[in-house]
C-alpha positions in Angstrom: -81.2 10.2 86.1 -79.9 13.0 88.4 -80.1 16.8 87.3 -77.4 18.8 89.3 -77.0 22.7 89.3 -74.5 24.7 90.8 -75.3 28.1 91.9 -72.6 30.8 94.0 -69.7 31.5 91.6 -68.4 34.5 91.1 -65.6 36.8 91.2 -63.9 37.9 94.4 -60.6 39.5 96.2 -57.9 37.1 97.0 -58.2 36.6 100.7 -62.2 36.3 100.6 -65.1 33.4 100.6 -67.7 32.3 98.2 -70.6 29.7 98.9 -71.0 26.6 96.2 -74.4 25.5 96.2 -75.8 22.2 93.9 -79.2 21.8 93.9 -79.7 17.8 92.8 -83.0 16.4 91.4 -84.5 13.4 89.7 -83.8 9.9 91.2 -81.2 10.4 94.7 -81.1 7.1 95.9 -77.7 5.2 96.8 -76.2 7.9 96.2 -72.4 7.1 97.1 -70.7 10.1 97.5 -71.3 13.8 96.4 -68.0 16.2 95.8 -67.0 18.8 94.0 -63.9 19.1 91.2 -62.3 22.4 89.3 -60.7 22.4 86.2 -58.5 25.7 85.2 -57.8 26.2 82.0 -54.9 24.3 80.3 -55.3 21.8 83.3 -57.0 18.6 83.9 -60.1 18.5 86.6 -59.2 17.8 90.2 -60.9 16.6 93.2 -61.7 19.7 95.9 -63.7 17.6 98.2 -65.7 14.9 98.2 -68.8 13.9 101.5 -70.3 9.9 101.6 -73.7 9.9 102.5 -72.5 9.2 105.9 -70.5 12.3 106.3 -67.5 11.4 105.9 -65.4 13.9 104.2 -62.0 13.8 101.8 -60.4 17.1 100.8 -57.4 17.8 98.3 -54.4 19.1 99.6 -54.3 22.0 98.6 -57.9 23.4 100.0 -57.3 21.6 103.4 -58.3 24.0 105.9 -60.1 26.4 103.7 -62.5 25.0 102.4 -65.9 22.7 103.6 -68.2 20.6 102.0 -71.6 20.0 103.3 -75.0 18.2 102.7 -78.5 18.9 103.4 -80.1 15.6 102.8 -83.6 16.6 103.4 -82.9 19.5 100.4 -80.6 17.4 98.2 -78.3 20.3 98.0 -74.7 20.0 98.5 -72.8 23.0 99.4 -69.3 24.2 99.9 -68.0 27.2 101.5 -64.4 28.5 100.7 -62.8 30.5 102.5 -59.2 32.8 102.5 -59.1 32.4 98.5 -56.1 32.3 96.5 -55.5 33.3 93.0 -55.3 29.4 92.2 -58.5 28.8 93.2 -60.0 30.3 90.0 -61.5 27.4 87.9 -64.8 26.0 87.0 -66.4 24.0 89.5 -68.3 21.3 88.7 -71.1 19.1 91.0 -70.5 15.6 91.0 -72.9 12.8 92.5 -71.7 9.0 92.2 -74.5 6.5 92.4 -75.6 3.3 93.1 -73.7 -0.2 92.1 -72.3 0.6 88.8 -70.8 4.1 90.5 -72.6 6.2 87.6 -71.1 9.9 87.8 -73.0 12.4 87.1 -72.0 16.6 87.0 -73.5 19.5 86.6 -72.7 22.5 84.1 -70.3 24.1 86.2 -69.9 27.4 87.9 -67.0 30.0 87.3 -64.8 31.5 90.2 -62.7 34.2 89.7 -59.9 34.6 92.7 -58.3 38.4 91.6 -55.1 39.2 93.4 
């Protein structure tokens, strides 16, 4: 089992930044890939960015450039910093981590960011 909070959320101006932090615990090993996902309401949830235990990095279109995802291994924390905010970008985000053979999916509760204009 992995435990996964997300901490940073908040409300802020269009045009400013925010840092996601998830703090994972319990058992992190294979662990696949670590991301985060938003959902707004009326609207399904959508991949922001995703990071392989490699490194390697995937990002959805429409936070290309503003937004990056990082690990600290040594913490098991997963963080993502977003910058020059839009309006759109107000949503839940949620903590995923994907592990081991059978690609179990875990999330976390969710934190809330507000993007006024």
């Amino acid at each position: 089992q992995v435990q996964l909070v997300e901490s940073g959320g908040g409300l802020v101006q269009s045009g400013g930044s925010l840092r996601l932090s998830c703090a994972a615990s319990g058992s992190m090993f294979r662990v696949n890939v670590m991301g985060w996902y938003r959902q707004a309401p009326g609207k399904q949830r959508e991949l922001v960015a995703t990071i392989t235990s490699g490194g390697d990095t995937n990002y959805g279109d429409s936070v290309k450039g503003r937004f990056t995802i990082s690990r600290d291994n040594a913490k098991n924390t997963l963080y993502m910093q977003m910058n020059s905010l839009k309006p759109e970008d107000t949503a839940v985000y949620y903590c995923n981590v994907n592990q081991g053979r059978g690609h179990t999916d875990y999330w976390g509760q969710g934190t809330q960011v507000t993007v006024s204009s």
